[in-house]
RORODO-543203 format. One record per residue (C-alpha): residue in three letters; z, y, x. Coordinates in steps of 0.02 Angstrom, whole numbers, padded with zeros to 5 digits, always signed. Example, Ala and Ser with C-alpha at 12.3 -4.5 7.8 and 13.67 -1.06 7.14 Angstrom:
% RORODO-543203
ALA+00390-00225+00615;SER+00357-00053+00684;
% end
This chain:
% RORODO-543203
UNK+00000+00000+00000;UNK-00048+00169+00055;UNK+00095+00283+00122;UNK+00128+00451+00004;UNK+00084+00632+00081;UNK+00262+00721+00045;UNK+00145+00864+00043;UNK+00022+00791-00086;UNK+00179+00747-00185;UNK+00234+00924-00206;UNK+00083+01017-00240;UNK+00033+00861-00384;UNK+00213+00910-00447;UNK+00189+01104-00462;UNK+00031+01052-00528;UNK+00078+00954-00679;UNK+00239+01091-00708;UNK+00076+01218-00719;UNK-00012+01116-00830;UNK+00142+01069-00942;UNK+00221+01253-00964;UNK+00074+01382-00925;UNK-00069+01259-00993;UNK+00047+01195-01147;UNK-00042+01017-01119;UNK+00050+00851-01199;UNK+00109+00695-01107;UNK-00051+00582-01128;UNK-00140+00773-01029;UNK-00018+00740-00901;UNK-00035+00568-00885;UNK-00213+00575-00858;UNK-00206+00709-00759;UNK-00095+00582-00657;UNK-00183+00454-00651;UNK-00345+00549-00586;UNK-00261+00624-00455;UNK-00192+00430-00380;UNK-00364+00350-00415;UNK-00428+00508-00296;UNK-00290+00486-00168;UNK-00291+00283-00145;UNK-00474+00308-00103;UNK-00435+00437+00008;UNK-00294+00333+00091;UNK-00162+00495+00028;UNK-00248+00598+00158;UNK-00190+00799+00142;UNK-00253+00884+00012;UNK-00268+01054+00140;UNK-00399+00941+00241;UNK-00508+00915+00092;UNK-00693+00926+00128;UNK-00851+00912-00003;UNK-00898+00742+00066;UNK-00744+00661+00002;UNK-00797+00725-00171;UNK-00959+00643-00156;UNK-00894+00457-00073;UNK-00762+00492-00228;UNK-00893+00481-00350;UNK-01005+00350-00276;UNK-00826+00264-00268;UNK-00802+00261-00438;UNK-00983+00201-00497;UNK-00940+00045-00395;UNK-00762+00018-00459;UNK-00695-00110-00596;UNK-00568-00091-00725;UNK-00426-00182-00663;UNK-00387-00232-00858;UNK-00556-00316-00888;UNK-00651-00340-00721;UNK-00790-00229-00787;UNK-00853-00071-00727;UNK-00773+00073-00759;UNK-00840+00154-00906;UNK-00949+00310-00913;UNK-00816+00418-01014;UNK-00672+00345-00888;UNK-00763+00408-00737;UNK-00809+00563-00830;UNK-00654+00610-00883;UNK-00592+00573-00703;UNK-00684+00682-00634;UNK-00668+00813-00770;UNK-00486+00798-00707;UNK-00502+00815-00508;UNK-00621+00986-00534;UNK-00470+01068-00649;UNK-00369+01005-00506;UNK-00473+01068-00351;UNK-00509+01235-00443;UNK-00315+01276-00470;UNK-00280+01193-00290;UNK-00388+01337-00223;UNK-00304+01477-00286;UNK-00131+01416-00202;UNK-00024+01479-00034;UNK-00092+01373+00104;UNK-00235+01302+00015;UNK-00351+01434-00015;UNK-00375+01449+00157;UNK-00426+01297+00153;UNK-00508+01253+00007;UNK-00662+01356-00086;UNK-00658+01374-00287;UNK-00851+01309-00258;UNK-00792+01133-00154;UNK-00722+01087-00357;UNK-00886+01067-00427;UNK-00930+00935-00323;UNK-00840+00840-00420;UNK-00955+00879-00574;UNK-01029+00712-00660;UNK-01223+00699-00661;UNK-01287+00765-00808;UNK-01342+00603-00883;UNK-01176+00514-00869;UNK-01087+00676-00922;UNK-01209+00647-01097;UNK-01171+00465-01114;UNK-00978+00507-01097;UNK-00993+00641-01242;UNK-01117+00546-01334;UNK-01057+00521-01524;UNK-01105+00348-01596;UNK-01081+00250-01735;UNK-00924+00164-01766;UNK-00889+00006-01873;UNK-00779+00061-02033;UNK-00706-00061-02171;UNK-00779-00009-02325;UNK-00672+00025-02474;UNK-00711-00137-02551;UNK-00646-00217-02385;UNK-00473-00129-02394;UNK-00453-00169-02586;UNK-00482-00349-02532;UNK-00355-00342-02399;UNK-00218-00269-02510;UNK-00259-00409-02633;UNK-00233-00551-02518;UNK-00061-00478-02435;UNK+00088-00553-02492;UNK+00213-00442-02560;UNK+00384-00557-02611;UNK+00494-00470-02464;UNK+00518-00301-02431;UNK+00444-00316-02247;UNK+00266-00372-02339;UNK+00282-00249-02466;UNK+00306-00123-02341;UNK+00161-00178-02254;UNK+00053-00169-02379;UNK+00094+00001-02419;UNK+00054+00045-02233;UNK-00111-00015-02273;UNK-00133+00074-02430;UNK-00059+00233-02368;UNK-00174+00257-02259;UNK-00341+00253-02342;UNK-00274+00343-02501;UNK-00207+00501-02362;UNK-00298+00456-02207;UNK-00167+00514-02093;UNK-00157+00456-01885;UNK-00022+00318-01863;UNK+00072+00443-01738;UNK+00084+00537-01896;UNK+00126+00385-02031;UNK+00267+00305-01919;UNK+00350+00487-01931;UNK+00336+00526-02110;UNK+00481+00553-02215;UNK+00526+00546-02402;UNK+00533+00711-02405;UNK+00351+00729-02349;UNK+00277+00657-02513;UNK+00286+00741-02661;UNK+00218+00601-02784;UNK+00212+00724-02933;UNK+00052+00810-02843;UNK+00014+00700-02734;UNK+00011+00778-02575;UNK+00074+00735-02414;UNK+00150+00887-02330;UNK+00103+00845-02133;UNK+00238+00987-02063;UNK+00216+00979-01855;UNK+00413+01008-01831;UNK+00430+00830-01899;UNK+00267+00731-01919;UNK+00176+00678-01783;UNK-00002+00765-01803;UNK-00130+00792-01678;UNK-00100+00962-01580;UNK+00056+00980-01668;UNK-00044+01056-01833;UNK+00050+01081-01989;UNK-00052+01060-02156;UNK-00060+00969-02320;UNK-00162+00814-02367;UNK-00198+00780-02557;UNK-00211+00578-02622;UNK-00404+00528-02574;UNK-00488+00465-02721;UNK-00488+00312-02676;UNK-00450+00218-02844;UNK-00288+00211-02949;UNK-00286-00003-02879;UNK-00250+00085-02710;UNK-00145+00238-02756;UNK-00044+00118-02866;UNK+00042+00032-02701;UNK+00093+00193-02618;UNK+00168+00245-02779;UNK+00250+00080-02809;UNK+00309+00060-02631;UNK+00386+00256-02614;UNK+00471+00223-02806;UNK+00537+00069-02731;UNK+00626+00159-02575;UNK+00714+00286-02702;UNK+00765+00187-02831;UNK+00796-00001-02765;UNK+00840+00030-02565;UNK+00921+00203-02629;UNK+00828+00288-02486;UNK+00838+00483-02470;UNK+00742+00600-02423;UNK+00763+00594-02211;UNK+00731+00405-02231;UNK+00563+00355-02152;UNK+00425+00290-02291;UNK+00377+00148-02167;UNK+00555+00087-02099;UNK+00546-00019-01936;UNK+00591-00227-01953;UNK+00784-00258-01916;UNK+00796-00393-01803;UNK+00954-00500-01796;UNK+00995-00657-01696;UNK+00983-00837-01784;UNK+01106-00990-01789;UNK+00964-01045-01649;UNK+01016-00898-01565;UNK+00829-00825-01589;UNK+00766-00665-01644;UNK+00718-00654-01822;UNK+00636-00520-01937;UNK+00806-00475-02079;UNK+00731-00336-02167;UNK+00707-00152-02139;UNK+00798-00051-02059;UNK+00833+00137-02102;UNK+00740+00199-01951;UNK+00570+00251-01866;UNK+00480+00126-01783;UNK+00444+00198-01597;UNK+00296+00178-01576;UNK+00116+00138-01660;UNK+00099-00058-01589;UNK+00188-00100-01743;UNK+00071-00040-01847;UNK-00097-00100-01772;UNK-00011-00279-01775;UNK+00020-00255-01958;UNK-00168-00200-01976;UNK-00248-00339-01882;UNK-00164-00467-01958;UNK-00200-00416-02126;UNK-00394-00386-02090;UNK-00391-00572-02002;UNK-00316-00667-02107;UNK-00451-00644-02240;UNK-00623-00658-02106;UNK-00654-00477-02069;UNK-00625-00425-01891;UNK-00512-00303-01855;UNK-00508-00110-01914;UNK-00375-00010-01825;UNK-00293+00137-01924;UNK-00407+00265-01867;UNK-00575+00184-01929;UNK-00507+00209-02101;UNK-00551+00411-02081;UNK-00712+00336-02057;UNK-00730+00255-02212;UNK-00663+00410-02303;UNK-00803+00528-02224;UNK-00919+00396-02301;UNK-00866+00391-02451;UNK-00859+00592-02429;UNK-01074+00550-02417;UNK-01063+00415-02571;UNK-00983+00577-02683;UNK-01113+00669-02634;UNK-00993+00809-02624;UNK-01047+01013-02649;UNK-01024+01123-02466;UNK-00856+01185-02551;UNK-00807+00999-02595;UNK-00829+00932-02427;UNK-00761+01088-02334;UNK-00591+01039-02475;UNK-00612+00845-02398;UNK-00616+00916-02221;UNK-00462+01016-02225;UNK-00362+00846-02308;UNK-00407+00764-02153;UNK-00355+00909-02048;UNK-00500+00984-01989;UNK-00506+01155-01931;UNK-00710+01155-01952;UNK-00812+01050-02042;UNK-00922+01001-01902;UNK-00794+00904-01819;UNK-00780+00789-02011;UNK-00980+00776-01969;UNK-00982+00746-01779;UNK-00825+00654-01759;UNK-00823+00533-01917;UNK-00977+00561-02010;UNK-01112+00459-01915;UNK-01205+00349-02027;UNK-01233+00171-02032;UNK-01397+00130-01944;UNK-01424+00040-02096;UNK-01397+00186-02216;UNK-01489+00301-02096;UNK-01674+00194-02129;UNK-01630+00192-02291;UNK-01645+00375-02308;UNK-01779+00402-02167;UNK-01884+00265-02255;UNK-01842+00375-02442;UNK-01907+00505-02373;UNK-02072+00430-02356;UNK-02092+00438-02526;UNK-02137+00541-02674;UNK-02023+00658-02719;UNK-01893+00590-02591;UNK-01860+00749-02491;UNK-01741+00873-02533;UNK-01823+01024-02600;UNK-01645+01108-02648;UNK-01601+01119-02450;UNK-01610+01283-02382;UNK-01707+01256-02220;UNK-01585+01425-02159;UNK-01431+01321-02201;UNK-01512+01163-02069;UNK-01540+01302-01903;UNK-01368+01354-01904;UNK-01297+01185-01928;UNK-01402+01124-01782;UNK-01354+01286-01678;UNK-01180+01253-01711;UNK-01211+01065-01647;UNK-01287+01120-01493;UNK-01161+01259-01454;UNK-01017+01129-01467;UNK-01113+01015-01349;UNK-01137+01142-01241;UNK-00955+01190-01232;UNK-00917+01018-01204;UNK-01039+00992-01064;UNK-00957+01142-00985;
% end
C-alpha cells in the first residue's frame, strides 16, 4: 500500500471543509469528491500535489480508460470516469488559487483533466429506463400477503409510493403528521423529510386508482386507530427484531421507529416484484411510470406543469428529460402515426417546439460545461 503525503492529507482536508461550508455540498458530494481524489493519488503513488505537472493528468486519464470496477471486473463506466474527472478539475482549479500552490500550479493545468467530448456525451446521455406499468404494481399489491402487520406495512410501502411518488430517502422519513388524508396531500417539509436538495413542497395523491389509494388509506387508518400511533410516529416503522428460544434473530413486529436507511426498502420491493415473475423495479422507476401515465392523460401544459411540481420539480423540463423518455416501443408507434393521414398534430404551435428544443440544448450545454 502506498504511503500518505501528510501534505496531500491536509490540503484534501481544507478542501472538503471548503466544499462542505462555502460550497454547501452534502455527504454523497463529499464522498465522491473523496473518492476521486484517492483513485488520482494511488495512481500517482501519493506523490505531492505542489509537484503536479499536465502529464500526470493525461497518464490519469488513459489510466482510467484501462481500469476495472473492482465490484464487477468490468470497465469502469463512462459516467464513473466522467464524473471522476469532473471531480479532479474542481479540485485542481481551487488547488491553484491556494498559499504554496499557485506557485506551482496554473488554473489552465485543471482542464487537462477535461473528458473527451464524446465520452463527456455518453456520460450525460439520457436513455430510456425500464418502468413497471401500473397494471404491474396493481398486480404486485394483489399477490402480497397482508395477515401481519410487517406485510401490511409492506404493502403500503409499495402502494405509497406510486399513489405520491416520493424518493425512499424521503418515505423512510415521513411522519403521521406529514399526511393529511382528508386532502390528500403529502406535506414533504425539508426540516424533517428527507427530499432531494433539502426542498420543501407538497405532493397531492397521483391518480392512480382508488384499488391503490385504498391501501395507503387503509394502512395510515390502521397506525391511528389499531397501533394508536401519533403523529411523530413514522408511517413505515422499521421490523423489531428480538432473539428466539434458538437464540436467533427473528422479525416480532414493528417497531415505533425510522428505519436507517433505504436497503430495507429496496429488499421489500424486490421481493414483491419477484415473487410474481417480473424482475425487479426499484423505488425510483415508479416516477417513471407516473411521467407515463402523465403522457397516457394526455395532460394540458397547465396539467402537466401541476404533475411536475407533485413530483418536485422546479421546471418541467427536468419531468421531460429526467423521467419522460418513451418506450422505444411507444416512440414507433407514434413516428409510424405520423405517417398517416391526419396523424400529425395540427394544434402544435411550431413556436411552442423552438423554445422547448432551445431550452434542451441550453441545459446540455450547461451540463457539458
Amino acid at each position: 500500500m502506498t504511503k500518505r503525503n501528510p501534505a496531500n492529507e491536509r490540503i484534501k482536508r481544507r478542501y472538503l471543509l471548503f466544499l462542505k461550508e462555502a460550497k454547501g455540498r452534502g455527504e454523497a458530494s463529499l464522498d465522491a469528491a473523496a473518492k476521486a481524489l484517492a483513485r488520482f493519488e494511488e495512481h500517482s503513488k501519493c506523490r505531492d500535489f505542489r509537484k503536479f505537472h499536465i502529464e500526470q493528468a493525461r497518464a490519469f486519464k488513459a489510466h482510467l480508460t484501462e481500469s476495472k470496477s473492482v465490484r464487477t471486473g468490468n470497465p469502469l463506466s463512462a459516467s464513473t470516469i466522467y464524473s471522476t474527472l469532473g471531480a479532479l478539475k474542481a479540485f485542481f482549479e481551487w488547488l491553484a488559487q491556494q498559499p504554496g500552490y499557485r506557485s506551482r500550479i496554473k488554473p489552465a493545468d485543471a482542464a487537462y483533466f477535461t473528458p473527451l467530448d464524446n465520452l463527456a456525451r455518453v456520460a450525460t446521455a439520457h436513455r430510456y429506463k425500464l418502468a413497471p406499468s401500473l397494471e404491474d404494481i396493481r398486480r404486485v399489491l394483489r399477490a402480497m400477503p397482508r395477515s401481519t402487520d410487517i406485510e401490511r406495512r409492506d404493502r403500503a410501502l409499495i402502494a405509497f409510493t406510486i399513489a405520491t411518488g416520493a424518493r425512499d430517502r424521503a418515505i423512510i422519513s415521513f411522519k403521521l403528521k406529514h399526511v393529511d388524508l382528508d386532502r390528500r396531500r403529502v406535506d414533504q417539509d425539508a426540516r424533517q423529510v428527507g427530499t432531494k436538495r433539502a426542498k420543501t413542497f407538497s405532493t397531492w395523491f397521483f391518480p392512480v386508482g382508488a384499488e391503490i389509494e385504498c391501501v395507503v388509506t387503509e394502512w395510515l387508518t390502521y397506525l391511528r386507530t389499531e397501533l394508536a400511533y401519533g403523529l411523530e410516529d413514522p408511517i413505515f416503522p422499521r421490523t423489531r427484531i428480538e432473539t428466539g428460544t434458538d437464540l436467533k434473530f427473528h422479525a416480532a413486529g414493528l417497531d415505533r421507529a425510522h428505519w436507517a436507511n433505504t436497503n430495507p426498502v429496496r429488499s421489500i420491493f424486490r421481493e414483491a416484484f419477484t415473487q410474481i415473475g417480473l424482475p425487479y423495479f426499484n423505488p425510483h422507476s415508479f416516477r417513471n411510470t407516473l411521467v407515463q401515465l402523465a403522457y397516457d392523460l394526455k395532460l394540458d401544459p397547465e396539467s402537466f406543469r401541476a404533475w411536475s411540481q407533485n413530483l418536485g420539480h422546479e421546471n418541467c423540463l427536468t419531468t421531460f428529460s429526467s423521467y419522460g423518455t418513451l418506450p422505444p416501443v411507444r416512440q414507433g408507434e407514434l413516428i409510424c402515426g405520423l405517417a398517416q393521414p391526419g396523424g400529425g398534430s395540427p394544434d402544435l404551435d411550431p413556436n411552442v417546439l423552438r423554445r422547448v428544443a432551445d431550452q434542451v440544448e441550453r441545459e446540455r450545454a450547461r451540463k457539458l460545461a
